[in-house]
Short mmCIF file of the C-alpha atoms (twelve columns), coordinates in Angstrom:
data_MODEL
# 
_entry.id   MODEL 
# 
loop_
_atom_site.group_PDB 
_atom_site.id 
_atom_site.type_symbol 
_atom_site.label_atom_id 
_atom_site.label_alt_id 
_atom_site.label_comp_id 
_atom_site.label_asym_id 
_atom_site.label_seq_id 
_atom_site.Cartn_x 
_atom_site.Cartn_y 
_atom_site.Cartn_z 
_atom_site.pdbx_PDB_model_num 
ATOM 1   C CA . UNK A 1   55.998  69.078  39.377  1 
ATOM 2   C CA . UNK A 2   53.765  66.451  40.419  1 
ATOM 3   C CA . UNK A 3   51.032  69.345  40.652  1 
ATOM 4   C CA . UNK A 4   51.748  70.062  37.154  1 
ATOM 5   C CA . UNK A 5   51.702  66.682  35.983  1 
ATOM 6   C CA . UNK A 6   48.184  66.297  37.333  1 
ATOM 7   C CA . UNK A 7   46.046  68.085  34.481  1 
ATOM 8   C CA . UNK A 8   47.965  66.402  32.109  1 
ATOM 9   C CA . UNK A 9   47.758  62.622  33.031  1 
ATOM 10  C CA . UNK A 10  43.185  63.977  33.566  1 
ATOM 11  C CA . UNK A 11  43.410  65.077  29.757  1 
ATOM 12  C CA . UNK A 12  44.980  61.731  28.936  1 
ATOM 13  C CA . UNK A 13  42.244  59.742  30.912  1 
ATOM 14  C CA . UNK A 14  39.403  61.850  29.230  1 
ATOM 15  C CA . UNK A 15  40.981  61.159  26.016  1 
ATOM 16  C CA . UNK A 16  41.005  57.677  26.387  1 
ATOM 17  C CA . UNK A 17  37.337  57.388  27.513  1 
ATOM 18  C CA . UNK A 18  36.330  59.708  24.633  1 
ATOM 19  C CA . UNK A 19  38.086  56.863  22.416  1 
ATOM 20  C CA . UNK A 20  35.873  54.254  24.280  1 
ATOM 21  C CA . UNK A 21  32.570  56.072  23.972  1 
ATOM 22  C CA . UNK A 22  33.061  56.446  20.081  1 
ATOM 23  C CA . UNK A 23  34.370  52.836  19.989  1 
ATOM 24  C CA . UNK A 24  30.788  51.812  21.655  1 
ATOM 25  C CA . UNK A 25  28.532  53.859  19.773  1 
ATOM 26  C CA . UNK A 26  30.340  52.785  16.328  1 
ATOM 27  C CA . UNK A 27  28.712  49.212  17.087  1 
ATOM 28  C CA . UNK A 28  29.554  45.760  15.873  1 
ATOM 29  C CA . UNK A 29  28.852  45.947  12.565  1 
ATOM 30  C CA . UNK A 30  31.792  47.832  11.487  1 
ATOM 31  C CA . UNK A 31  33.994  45.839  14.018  1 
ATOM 32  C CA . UNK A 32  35.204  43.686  10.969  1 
ATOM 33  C CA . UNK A 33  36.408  46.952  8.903   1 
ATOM 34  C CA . UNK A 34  37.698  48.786  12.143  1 
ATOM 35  C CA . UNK A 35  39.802  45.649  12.843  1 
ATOM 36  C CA . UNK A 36  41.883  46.366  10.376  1 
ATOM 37  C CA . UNK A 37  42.049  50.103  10.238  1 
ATOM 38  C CA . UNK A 38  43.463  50.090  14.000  1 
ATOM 39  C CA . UNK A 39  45.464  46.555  14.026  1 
ATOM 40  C CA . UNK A 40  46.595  46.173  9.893   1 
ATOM 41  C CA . UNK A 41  47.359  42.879  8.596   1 
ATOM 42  C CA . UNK A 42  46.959  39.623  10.932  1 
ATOM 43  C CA . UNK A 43  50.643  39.450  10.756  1 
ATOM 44  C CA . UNK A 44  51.028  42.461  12.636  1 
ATOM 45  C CA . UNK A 45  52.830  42.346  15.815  1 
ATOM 46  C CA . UNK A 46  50.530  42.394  19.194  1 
ATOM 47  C CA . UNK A 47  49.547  46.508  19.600  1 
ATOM 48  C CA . UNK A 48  51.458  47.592  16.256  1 
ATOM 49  C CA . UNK A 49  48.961  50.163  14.403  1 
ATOM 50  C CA . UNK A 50  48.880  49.935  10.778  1 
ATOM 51  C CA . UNK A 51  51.472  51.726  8.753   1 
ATOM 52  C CA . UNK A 52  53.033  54.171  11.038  1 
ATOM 53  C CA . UNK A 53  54.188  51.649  13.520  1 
ATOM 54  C CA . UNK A 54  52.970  53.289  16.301  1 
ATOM 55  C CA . UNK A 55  52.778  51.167  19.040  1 
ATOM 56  C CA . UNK A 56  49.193  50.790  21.157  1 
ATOM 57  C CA . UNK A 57  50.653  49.244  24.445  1 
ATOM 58  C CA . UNK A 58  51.232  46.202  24.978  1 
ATOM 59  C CA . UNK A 59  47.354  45.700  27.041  1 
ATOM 60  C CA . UNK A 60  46.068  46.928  23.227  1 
ATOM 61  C CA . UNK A 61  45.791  43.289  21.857  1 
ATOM 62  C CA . UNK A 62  44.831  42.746  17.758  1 
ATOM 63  C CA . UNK A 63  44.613  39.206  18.043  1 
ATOM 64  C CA . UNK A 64  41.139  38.531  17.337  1 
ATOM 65  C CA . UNK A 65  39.691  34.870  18.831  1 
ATOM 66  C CA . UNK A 66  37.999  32.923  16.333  1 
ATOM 67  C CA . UNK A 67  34.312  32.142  17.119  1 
ATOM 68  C CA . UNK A 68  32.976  28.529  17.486  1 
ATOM 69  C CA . UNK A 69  31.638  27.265  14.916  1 
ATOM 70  C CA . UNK A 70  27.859  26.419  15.446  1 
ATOM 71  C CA . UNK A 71  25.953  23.220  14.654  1 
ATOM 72  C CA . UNK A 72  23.561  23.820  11.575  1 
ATOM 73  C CA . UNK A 73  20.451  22.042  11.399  1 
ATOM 74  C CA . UNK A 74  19.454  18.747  9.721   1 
ATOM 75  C CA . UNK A 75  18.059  19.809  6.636   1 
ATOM 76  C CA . UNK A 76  13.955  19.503  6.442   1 
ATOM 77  C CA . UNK A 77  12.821  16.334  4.024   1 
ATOM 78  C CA . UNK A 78  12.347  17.425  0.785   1 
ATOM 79  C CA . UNK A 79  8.311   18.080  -0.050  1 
ATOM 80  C CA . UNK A 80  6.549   17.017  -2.315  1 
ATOM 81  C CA . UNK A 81  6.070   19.361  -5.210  1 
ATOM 82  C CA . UNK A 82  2.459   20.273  -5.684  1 
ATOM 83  C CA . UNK A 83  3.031   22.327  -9.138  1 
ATOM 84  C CA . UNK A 84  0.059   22.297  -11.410 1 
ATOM 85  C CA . UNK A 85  2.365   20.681  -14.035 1 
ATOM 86  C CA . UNK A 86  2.424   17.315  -12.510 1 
ATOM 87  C CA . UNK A 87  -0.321  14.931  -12.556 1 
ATOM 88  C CA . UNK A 88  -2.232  13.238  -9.458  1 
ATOM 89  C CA . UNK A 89  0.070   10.317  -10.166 1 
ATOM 90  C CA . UNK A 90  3.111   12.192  -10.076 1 
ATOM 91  C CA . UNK A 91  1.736   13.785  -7.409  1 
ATOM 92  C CA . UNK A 92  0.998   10.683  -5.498  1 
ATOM 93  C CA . UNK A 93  4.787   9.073   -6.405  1 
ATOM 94  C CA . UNK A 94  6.512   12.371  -5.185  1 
ATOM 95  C CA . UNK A 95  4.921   12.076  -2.005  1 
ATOM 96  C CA . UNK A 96  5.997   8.174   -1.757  1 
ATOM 97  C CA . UNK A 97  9.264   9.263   -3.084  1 
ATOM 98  C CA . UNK A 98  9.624   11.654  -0.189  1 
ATOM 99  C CA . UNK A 99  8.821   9.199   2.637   1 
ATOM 100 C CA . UNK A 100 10.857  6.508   1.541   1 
ATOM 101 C CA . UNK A 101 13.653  9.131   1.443   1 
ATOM 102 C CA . UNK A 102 12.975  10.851  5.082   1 
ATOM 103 C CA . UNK A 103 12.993  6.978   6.392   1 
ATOM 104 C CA . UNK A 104 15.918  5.873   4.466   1 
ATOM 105 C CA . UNK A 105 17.596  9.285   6.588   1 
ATOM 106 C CA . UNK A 106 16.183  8.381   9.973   1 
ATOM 107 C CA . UNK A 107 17.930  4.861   9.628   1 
ATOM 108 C CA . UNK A 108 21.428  6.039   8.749   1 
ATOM 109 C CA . UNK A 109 21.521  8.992   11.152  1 
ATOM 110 C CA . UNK A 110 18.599  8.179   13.504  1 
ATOM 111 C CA . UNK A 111 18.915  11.771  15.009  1 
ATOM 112 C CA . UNK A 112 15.672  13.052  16.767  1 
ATOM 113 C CA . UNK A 113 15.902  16.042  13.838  1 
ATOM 114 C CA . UNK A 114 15.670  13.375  11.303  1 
ATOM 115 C CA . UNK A 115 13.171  10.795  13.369  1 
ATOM 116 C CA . UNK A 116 10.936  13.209  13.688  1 
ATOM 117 C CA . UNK A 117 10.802  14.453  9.952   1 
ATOM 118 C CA . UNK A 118 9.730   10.773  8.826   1 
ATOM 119 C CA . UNK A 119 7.329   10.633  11.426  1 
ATOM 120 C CA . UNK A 120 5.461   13.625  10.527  1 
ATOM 121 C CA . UNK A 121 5.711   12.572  6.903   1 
ATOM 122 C CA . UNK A 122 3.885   9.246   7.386   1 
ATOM 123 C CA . UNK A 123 0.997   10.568  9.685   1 
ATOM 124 C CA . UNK A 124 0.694   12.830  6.896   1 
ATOM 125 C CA . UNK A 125 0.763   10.230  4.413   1 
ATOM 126 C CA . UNK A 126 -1.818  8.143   6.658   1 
ATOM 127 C CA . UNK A 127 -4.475  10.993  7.309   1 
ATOM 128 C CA . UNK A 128 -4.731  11.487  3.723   1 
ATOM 129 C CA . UNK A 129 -5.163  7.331   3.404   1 
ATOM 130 C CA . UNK A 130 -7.346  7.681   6.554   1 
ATOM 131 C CA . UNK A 131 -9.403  10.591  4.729   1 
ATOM 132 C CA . UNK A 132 -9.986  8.529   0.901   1 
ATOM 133 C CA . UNK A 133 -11.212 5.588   2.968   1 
ATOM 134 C CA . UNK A 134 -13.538 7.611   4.929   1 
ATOM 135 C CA . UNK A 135 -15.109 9.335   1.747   1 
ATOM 136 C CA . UNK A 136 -15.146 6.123   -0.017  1 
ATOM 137 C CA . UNK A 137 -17.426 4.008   2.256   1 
ATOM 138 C CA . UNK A 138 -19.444 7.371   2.271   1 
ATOM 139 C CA . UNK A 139 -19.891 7.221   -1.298  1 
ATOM 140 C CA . UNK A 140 -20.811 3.594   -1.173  1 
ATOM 141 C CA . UNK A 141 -23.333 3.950   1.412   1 
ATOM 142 C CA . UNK A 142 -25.252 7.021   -0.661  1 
ATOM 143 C CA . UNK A 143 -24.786 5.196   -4.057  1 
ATOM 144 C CA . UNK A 144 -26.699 2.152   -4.235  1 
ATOM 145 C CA . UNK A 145 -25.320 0.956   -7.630  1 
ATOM 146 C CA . UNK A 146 -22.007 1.192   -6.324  1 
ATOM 147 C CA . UNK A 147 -22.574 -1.001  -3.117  1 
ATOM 148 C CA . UNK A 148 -21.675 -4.712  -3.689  1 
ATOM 149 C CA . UNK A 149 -22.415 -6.058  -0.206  1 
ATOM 150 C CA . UNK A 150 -26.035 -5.564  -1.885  1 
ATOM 151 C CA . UNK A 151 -25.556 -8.528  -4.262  1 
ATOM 152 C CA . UNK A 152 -22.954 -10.252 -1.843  1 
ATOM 153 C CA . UNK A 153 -23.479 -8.998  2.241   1 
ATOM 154 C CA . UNK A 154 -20.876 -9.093  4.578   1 
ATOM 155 C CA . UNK A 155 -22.812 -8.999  7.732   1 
ATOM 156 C CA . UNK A 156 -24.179 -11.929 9.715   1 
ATOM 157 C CA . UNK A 157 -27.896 -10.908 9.477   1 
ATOM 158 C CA . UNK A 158 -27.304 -9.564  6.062   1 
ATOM 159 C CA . UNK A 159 -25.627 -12.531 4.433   1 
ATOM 160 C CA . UNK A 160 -28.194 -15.271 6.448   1 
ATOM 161 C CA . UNK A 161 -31.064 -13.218 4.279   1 
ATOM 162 C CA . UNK A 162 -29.216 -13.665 1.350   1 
ATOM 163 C CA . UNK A 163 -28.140 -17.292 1.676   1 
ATOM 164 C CA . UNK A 164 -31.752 -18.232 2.352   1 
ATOM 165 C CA . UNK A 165 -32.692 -16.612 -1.196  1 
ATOM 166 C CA . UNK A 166 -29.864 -18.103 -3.082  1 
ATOM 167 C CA . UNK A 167 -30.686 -21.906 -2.200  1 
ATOM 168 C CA . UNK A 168 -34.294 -21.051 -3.295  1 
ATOM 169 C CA . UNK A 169 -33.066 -19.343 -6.475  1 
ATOM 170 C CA . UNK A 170 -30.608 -22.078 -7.183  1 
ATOM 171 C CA . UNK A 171 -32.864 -25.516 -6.677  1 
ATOM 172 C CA . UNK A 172 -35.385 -23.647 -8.535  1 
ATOM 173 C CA . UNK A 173 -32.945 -23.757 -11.160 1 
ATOM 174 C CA . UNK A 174 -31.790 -27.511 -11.059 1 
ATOM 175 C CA . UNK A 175 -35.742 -28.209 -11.136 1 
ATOM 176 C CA . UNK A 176 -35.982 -26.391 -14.423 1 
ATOM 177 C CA . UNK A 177 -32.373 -27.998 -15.717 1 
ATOM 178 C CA . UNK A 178 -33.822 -30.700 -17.868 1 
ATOM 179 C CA . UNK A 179 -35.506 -28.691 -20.521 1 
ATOM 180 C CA . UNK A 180 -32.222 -28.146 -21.888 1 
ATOM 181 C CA . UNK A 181 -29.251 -29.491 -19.861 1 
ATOM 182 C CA . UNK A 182 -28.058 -33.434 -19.326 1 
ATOM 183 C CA . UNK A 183 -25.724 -34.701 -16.919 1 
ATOM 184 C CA . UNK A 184 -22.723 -36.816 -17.803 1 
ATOM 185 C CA . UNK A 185 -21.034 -38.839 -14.939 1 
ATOM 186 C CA . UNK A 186 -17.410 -40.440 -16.084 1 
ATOM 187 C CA . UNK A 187 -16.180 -43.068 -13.781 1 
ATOM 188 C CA . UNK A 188 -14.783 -46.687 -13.282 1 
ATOM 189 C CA . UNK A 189 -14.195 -49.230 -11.747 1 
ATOM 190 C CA . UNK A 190 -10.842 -48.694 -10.104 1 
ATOM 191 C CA . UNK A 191 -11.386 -45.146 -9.072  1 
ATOM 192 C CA . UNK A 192 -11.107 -44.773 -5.288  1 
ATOM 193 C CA . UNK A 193 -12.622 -41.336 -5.643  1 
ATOM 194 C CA . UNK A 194 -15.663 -42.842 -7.388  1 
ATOM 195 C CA . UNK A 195 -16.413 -45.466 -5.198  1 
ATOM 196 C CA . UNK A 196 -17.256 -41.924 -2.535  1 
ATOM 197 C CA . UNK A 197 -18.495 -39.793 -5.332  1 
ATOM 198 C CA . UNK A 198 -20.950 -42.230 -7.085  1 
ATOM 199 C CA . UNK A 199 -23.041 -42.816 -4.088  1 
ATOM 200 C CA . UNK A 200 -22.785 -38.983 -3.084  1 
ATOM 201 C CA . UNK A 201 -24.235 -37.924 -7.389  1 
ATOM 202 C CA . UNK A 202 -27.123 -40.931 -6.592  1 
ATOM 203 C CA . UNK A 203 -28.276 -38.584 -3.782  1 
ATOM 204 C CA . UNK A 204 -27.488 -35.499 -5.312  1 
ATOM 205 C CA . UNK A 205 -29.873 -36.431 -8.365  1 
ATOM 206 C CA . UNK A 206 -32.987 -38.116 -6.757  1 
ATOM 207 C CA . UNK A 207 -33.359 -35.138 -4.104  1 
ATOM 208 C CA . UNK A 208 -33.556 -32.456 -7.218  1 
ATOM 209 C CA . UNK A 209 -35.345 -35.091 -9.565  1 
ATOM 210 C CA . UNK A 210 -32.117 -35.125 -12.412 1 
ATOM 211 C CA . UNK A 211 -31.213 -37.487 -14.917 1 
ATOM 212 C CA . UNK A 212 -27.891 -38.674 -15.456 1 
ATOM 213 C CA . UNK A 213 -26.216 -40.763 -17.658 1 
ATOM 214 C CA . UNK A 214 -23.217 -42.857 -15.848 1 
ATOM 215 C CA . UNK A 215 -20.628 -43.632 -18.342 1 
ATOM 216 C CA . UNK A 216 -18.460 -46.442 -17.441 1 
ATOM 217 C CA . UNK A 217 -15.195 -46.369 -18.722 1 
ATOM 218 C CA . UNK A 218 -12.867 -49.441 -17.874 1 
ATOM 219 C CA . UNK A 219 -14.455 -52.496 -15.630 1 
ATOM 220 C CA . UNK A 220 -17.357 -54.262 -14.867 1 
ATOM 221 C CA . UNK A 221 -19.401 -51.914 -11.954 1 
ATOM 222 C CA . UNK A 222 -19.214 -48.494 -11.496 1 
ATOM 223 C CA . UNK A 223 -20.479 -47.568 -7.453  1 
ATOM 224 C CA . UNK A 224 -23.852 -46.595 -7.221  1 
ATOM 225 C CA . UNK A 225 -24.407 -46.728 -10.421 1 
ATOM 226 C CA . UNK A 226 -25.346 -50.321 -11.464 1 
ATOM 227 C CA . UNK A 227 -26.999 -49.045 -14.972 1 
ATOM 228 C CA . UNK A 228 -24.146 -47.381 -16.368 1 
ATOM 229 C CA . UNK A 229 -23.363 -48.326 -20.047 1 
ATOM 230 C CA . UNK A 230 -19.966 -49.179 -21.472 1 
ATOM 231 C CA . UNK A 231 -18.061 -45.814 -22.948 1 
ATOM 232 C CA . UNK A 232 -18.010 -47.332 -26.696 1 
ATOM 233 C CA . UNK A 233 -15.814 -43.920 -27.410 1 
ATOM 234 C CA . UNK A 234 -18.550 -41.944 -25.703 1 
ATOM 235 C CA . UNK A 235 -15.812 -39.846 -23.409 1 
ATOM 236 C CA . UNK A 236 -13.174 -39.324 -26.930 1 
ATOM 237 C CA . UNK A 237 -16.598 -37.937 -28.595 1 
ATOM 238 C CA . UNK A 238 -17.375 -35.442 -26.119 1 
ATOM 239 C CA . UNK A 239 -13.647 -34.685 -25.516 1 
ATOM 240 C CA . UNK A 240 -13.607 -36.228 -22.357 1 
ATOM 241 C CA . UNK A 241 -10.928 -39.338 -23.489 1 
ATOM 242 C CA . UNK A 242 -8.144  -37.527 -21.352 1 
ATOM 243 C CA . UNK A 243 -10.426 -36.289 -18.516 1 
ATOM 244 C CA . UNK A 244 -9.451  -37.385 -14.497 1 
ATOM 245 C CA . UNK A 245 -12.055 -39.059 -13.349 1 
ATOM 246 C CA . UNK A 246 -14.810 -38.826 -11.393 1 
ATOM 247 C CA . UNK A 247 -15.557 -36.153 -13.763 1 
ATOM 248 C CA . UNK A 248 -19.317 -34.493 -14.208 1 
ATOM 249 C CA . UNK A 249 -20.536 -32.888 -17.236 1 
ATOM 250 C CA . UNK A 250 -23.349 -30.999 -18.464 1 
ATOM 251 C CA . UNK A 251 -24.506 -31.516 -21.664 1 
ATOM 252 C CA . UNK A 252 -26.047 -28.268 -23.630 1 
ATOM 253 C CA . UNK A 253 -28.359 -29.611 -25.835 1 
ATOM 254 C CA . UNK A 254 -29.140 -26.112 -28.025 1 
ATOM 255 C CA . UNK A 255 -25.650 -25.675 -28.589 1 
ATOM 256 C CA . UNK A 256 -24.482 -29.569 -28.353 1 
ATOM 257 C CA . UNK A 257 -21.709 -28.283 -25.842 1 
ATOM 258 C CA . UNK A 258 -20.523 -29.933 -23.432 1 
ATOM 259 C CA . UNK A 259 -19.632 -27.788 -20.114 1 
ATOM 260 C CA . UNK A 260 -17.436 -29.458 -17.425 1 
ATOM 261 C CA . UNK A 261 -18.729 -28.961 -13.616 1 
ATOM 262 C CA . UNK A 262 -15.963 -30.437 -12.398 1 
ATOM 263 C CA . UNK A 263 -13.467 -33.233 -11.807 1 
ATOM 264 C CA . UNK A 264 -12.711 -35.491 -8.170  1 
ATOM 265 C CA . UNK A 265 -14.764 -35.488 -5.650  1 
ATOM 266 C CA . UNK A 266 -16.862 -32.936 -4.793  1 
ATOM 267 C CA . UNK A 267 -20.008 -32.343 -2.041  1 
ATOM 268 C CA . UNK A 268 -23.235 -32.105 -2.644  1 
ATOM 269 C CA . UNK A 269 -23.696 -27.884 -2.030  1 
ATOM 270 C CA . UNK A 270 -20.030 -27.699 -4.601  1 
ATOM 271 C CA . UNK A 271 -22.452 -29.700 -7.344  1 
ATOM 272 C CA . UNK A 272 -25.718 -27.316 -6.673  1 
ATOM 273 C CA . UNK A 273 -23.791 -24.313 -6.853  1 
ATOM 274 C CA . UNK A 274 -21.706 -25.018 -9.847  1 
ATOM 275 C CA . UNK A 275 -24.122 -25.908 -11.864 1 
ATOM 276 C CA . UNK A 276 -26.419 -22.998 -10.583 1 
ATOM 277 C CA . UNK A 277 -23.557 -20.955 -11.755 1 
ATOM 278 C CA . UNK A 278 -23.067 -22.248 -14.887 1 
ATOM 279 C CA . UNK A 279 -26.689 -22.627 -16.422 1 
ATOM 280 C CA . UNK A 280 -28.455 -19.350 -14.921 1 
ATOM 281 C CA . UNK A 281 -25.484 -16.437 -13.900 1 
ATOM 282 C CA . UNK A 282 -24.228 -14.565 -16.296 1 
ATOM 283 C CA . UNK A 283 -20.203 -14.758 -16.483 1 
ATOM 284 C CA . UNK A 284 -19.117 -11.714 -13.655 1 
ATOM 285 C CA . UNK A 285 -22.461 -11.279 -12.242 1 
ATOM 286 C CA . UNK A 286 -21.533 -12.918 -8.363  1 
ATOM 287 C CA . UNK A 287 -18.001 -11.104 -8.242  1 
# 
């Protein structure tokens, strides 16, 4: 008996690896559908084949363990659109748009993901700053008309040059400033900042070889200025009644307008260039 038993318990065994070798070559991606075909509904009992209620064996398990779920990926920062529809300033607010957003995300959740998004963003956002700087001083340098440290230098050697021609220019011009201009000093008596300034305009005038008429509007002397007549409404007819004091004043005599230089004290290089400004730039030329 246990001889005859023999062929039939090596026919089982084949048959059972036959079943494995089909189950391998079948693959995983039909494990999902062949689930079910062999083990029915989840609430089947452990080894219960669908429908006929067959039993598997009890080392034929249908329970199925669930995978892990896996960790997806902190989304990329949005990109900038570059669409042909939007205009370089569009362009250009996208871009800021999309930093300020990738930073705002690296301080709430400072993963490395998220750190290292905004990072890349603003050395991206920097080369391109890095690369407009770089052709504009390129530009400058080949295009004369467009280089202002011509008219105004920067440099040391540059701006000594420069300096050297602007005095010459400018006490050329307060030589020439009589043919057509007059200066008005207001002042009196009990004007601390007059009692400096007066002295100071004295000098100022007799080393360029002006003429100025001291105006003396309340008192009896007016510092450094011993021959200054009494105001007699002279300041309320120039529009000067109002006007802090020391105040200087040059006196157009095409147009009969009077142009301020300035009020308080001021040095003597202030006065030169002021009124080196005001009688032979044009209006925008020095800036």
């Amino acid at each position: 008996m246990v001889a005859a038993g023999k062929p039939a318990a090596l026919l089982v065994l084949k048959r059972a690896l036959a079943a494995i070798g089909v189950w391998a070559a079948l693959g995983a991606s039909a494990a999902g559908g062949e689930w079910r075909s062999w083990c029915g509904d989840p609430g089947s009992s452990p080894g219960q084949a669908q429908g006929s209620g067959t039993s598997l064996g009890w080392h034929f398990y249908c329970d199925r363990a669930e995978e892990p779920e896996r960790a997806e990926p902190a989304p990329a920062p949005p990109v900038p659109s570059s669409s042909p529809a939007q205009s370089p300033s569009e362009r250009i607010e996208a871009m800021r748009k999309a930093l300020e957003e990738a930073r705002a995300e690296a301080i709430l959740d400072p993963t490395p993901a998220k750190v290292t998004a905004y990072l890349r963003l603003q050395q991206e956002t920097l080369q391109r700053a890095a690369a407009f700087s770089d052709a504009f001083r390129r530009t400058v340098w080949a295009t004369p008309e467009l280089d202002y440290t011509l008219r105004r230098p920067v440099g040391a050697l540059a701006k000594q040059v420069w300096s050297d021609e602007r005095r010459l220019s400018r006490d050329a011009a307060l030589a020439r400033l009589g043919e057509r201009y007059g200066l008005i000093y207001l002042g009196h008596a009990g004007c601390a900042g007059c009692k400096v300034f007066g002295p100071l305009l004295r000098a100022f005038a007799s080393r360029h070889g002006l003429d100025v008429l001291a105006v003396l509007l309340t008192g009896e002397a007016l510092e450094g200025w011993p021959e200054a007549v009494a105001d007699n409404g002279r300041a309320a007819r120039l529009g000067l009644g109002n006007a802090p004091v020391p105040a200087l004043v040059l006196f157009d005599t095409r147009t009969k307008q009077v142009v301020p230089v300035g009020f308080g004290v001021m040095a003597e290089d202030q006065m030169a260039e002021r009124i080196f400004a005001l009688t032979a730039l044009e209006t925008g030329r020095d800036y």
